[in-house]
C-alpha positions, 0 to 999 in steps of 0.5 A, a space after each residue: 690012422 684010426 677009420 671011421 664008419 661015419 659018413 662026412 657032413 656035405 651038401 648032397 648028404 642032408 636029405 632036406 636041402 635043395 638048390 633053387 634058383 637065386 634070383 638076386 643072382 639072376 637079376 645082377 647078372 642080366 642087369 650087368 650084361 644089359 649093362 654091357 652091351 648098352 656100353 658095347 653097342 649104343 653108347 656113342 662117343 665123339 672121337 672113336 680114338 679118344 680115351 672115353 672110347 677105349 674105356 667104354 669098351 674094355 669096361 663093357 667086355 669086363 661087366 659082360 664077362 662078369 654077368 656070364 660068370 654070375 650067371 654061371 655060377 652063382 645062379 643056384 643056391 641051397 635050401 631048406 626045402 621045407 622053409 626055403 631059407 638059405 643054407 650056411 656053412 660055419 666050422 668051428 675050432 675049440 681048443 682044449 680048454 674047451 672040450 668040457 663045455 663042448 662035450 656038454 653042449 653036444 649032450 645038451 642039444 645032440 644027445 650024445 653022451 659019450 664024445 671020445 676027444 682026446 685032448 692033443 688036439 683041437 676040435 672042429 664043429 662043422 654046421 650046415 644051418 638055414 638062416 631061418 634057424 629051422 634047421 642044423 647039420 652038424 659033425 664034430 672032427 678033430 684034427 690029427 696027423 695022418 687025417 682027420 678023426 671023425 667024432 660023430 655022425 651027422 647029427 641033424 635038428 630042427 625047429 627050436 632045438 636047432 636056433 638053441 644049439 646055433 646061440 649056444 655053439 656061437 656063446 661058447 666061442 
C-alpha cells in the first residue's frame, strides 16, 4: 500500500470553518417539546380510557423525544466564518473516460498541473463548499485495494474561483 504525506480533507482540518448555532434547529425543537408537553399535561380528553387517550400520550412522548434528539444533535452547524453561509459536503465519483477533463479542471481552477491518476480506477473529488459559494475545500482520492491513495492535498478557494470550480465540477458530471 503506497503512503501518503497529505492530510485528509475534514471539518476540523479548514481553518475558516465553525460551528454555530442553528436556530432553525433550536426553534423545531423547542416548538415540537412545547408541543408535548401541551399534549402531555393540558390537553383533556373525555374518557381517560378512550383510544384518543392513549394516542395523545405516546404521540406526546414520541414529539418530546424527537425535540431532545434535535436539540441534541442538530443544534450546531458549520460555516464559513467569514460569510457564515452553511457548509456542504458532496464527493464526486469519475471514471476513466473522465480523468482528462478532470486532470484539466484541477489544473484550470486548483493549479495543479501533475495529478498521478492511474487509469484502473475511479477517482473521487471530495469538496467542502458554503452555500454562498465563497468558499471550496477539496481533495482528489482514488480508489485502490488496500485503501484509498491520496492524490492531492487539500486545496482550498475562495471568492470567484470557488463558484467557478463548483459550476465546473457539477458540468462535468
Amino acid at each position: 500500500m503506497e503512503q501518503s504525506d497529505y492530510n485528509i480533507i475534514s471539518y476540523n482540518s479548514c481553518s475558516d470553518l465553525g460551528k454555530r448555532i442553528n436556530y432553525s434547529s433550536l426553534i423545531v425543537g423547542l416548538a415540537m417539546i412545547a408541543f408535548a408537553l401541551w399534549l402531555l399535561f393540558f390537553l383533556n380528553v373525555d374518557n381517560p380510557k378512550s383510544n384518543m387517550n392513549i394516542f395523545r400520550l405516546v404521540a406526546g412522548w414520541i414529539l418530546a423525544s424527537i425535540g431532545i434528539v434535535i436539540l441534541t444533535f442538530k443544534l450546531r452547524r458549520w460555516v464559513y466564518m467569514p460569510t457564515l453561509s452553511n457548509i456542504r459536503k458532496a464527493s464526486y465519483e469519475y471514471p476513466s473516460s473522465k480523468f482528462g477533463t478532470l486532470r484539466r479542471l484541477l489544473a484550470s481552477h486548483a493549479g495543479i498541473e501533475k495529478v498521478n491518476i492511474s487509469d484502473s480506477s475511479n477517482v473521487r473529488i471530495d469538496c467542502l463548499y458554503s452555500d454562498d459559494g465563497e468558499f471550496v475545500a477539496l481533495q482528489a482520492i482514488q480508489y485502490s485495494p488496500f485503501g484509498d491513495k491520496v492524490l492531492t492535498y487539500v486545496i482550498y478557494l475562495y471568492g470567484i474561483e470557488a463558484a467557478d470550480f463548483i459550476r465546473a465540477i457539477n458540468n462535468i458530471r
